[in-house]
C-alpha positions as CSV (number, residue, x, y, z in Angstrom):
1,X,21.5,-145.4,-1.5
2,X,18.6,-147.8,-1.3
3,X,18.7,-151.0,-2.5
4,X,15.6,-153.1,-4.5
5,X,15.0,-154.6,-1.6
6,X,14.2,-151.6,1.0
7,X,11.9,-149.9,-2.4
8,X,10.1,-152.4,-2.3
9,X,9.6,-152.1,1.1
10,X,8.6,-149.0,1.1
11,X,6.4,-149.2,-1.5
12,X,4.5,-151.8,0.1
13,X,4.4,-149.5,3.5
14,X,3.1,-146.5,1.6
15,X,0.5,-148.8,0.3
16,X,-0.5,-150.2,3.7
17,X,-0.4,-146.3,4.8
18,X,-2.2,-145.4,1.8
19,X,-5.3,-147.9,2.8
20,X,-5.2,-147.0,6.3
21,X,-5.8,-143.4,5.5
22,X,-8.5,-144.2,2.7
23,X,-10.3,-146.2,5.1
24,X,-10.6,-142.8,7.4
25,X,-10.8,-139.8,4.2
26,X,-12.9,-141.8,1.7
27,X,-11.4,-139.7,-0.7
28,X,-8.1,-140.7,-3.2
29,X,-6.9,-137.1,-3.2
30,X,-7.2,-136.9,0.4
31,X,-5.8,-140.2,1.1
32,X,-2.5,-138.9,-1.0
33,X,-2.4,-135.9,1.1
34,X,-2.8,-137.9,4.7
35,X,-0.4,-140.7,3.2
36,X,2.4,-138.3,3.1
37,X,2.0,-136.8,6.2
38,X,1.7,-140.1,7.9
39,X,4.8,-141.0,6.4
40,X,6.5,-138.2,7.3
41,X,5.2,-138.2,11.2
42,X,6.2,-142.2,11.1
43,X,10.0,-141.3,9.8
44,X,10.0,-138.5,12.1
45,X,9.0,-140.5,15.1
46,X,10.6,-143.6,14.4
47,X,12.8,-143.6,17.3
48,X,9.5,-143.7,19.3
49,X,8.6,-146.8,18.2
50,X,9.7,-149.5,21.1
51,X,9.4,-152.9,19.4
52,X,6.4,-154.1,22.2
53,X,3.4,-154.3,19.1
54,X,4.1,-155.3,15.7
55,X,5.1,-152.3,13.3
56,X,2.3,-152.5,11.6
57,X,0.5,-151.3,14.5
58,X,2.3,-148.6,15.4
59,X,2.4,-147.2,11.6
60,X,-1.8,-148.1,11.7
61,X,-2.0,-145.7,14.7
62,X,0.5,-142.8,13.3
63,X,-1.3,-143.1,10.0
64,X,-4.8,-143.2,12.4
65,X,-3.9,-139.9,13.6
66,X,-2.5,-138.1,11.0
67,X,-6.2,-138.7,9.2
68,X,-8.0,-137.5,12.1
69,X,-6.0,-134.5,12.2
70,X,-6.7,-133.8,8.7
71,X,-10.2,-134.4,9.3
72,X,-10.3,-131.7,11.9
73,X,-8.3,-129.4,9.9
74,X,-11.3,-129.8,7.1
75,X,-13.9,-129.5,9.6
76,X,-12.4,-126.4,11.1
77,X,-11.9,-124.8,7.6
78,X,-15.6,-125.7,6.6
79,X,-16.5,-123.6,9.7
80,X,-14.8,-120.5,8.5
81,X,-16.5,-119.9,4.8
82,X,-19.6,-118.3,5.3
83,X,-22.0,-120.2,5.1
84,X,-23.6,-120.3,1.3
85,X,-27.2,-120.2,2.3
86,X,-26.3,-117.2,3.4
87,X,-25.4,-115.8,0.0
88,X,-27.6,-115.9,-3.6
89,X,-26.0,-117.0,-6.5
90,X,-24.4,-113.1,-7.2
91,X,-22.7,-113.5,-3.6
92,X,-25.3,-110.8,-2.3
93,X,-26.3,-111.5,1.8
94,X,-29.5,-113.1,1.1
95,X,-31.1,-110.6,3.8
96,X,-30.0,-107.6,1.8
97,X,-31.6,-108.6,-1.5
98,X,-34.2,-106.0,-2.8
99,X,-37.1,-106.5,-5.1
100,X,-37.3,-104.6,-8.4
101,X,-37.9,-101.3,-8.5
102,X,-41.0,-102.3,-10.5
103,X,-42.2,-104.5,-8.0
104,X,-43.9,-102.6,-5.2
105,X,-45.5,-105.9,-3.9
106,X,-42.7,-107.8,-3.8
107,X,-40.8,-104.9,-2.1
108,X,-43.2,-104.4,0.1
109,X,-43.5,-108.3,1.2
110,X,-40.0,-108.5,1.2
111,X,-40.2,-105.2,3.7
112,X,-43.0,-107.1,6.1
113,X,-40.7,-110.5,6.1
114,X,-37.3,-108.8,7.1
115,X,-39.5,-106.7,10.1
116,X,-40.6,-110.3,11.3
117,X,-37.8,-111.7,11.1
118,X,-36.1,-108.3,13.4
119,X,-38.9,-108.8,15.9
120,X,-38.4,-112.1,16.5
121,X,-34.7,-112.4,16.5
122,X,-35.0,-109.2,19.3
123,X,-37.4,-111.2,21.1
124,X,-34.5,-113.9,21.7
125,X,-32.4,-111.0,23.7
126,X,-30.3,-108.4,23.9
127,X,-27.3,-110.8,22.9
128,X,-28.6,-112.5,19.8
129,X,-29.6,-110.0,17.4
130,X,-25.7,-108.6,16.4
131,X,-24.7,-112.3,15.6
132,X,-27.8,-112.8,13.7
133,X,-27.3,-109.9,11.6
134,X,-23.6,-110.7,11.3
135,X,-23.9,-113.8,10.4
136,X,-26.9,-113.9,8.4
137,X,-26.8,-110.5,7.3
138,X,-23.3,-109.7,6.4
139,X,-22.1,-113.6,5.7
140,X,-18.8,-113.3,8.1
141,X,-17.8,-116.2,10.2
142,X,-18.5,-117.5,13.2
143,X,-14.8,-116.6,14.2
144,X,-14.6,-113.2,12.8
145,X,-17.9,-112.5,15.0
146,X,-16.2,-113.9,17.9
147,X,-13.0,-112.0,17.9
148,X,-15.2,-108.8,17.2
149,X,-18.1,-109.0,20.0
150,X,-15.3,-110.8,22.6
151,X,-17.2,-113.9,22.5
152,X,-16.6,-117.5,22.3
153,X,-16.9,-119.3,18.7
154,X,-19.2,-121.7,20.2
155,X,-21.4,-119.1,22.0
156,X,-21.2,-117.3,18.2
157,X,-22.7,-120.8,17.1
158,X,-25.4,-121.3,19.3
159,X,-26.8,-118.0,19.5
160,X,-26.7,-117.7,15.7
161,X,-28.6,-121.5,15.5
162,X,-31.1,-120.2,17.4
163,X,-31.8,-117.0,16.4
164,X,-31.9,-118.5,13.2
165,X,-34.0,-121.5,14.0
166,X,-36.9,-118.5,15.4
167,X,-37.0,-116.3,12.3
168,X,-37.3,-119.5,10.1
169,X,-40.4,-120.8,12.1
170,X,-41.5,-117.0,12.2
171,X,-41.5,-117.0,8.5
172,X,-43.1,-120.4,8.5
């Protein structure tokens, strides 16, 4: 059972943790999530801890890392939605929208843009028109698009950048 004395202490170490890790999330619910896992790492590693710098550096560098790891973690999983430029509001691939039945102009322009935008994405290469369309097109992930054409995520990523970077400055 723990006395007032080691609370106390521990409440003043989950604060210091709590900083650390606000310091690297900028965010309080974040900060709550990386504080617990820092203080679980820290209990579970506590036999690595030597005594040659304070213990206020060690727990610094534990709580250090277990904020970058969660920073990765969100990176990585901001990666994986499709990206919401890709979508209208309805959640319809912006490259399949169609104009109104009514609107023969507008379905006709909307016709001419999406042939540009074929042409110059073809003109790239052979490779880059699949992840353009998949990625653009359909709205799936750079990972999904990976797995499925045997490529690497980041060749997924730069062929999709650029084929995307051509039809915007074909459409002007």
């Amino acid at each position: 059972m723990q006395t007032p004395a080691n609370k106390d202490s521990l409440e003043e170490t989950r604060a210091y943790v709590r900083s650390v890790a606000l310091k690297y999330v900028r965010d309080e619910q974040d900060a709550e999530d990386v504080t617990q896992d820092a203080m679980l790492l820290a209990h579970r590693y506590r036999d690595s801890f030597r005594g040659e710098a304070r213990y206020s550096t060690w727990l610094y560098r534990v709580t250090a890392t277990a904020a970058l790891m969660f920073l990765r973690k969100q990176r990585r999983l901001a990666r994986e939605i499709p990206s919401s430029a890709a979508h209208d509001d309805e959640g319809t691939p912006l490259l399949e929208r169609h104009a109104a039945a009514t609107d023969l102009q507008g379905e006709v322009s909307a016709r001419g843009e999406l042939d540009l935008v074929s042409e110059t994405v073809a003109k790239l290469g052979a490779k880059y028109p699949a992840v353009f369309w998949k990625r653009y097109g359909e709205g799936r992930t750079e990972t999904e698009i990976a797995k499925e054409l045997g490529l690497t995520v980041a060749a997924v990523k730069t062929r999709a950048f650029r084929a995307r970077q051509a039809a915007l400055a074909a459409l002007g």
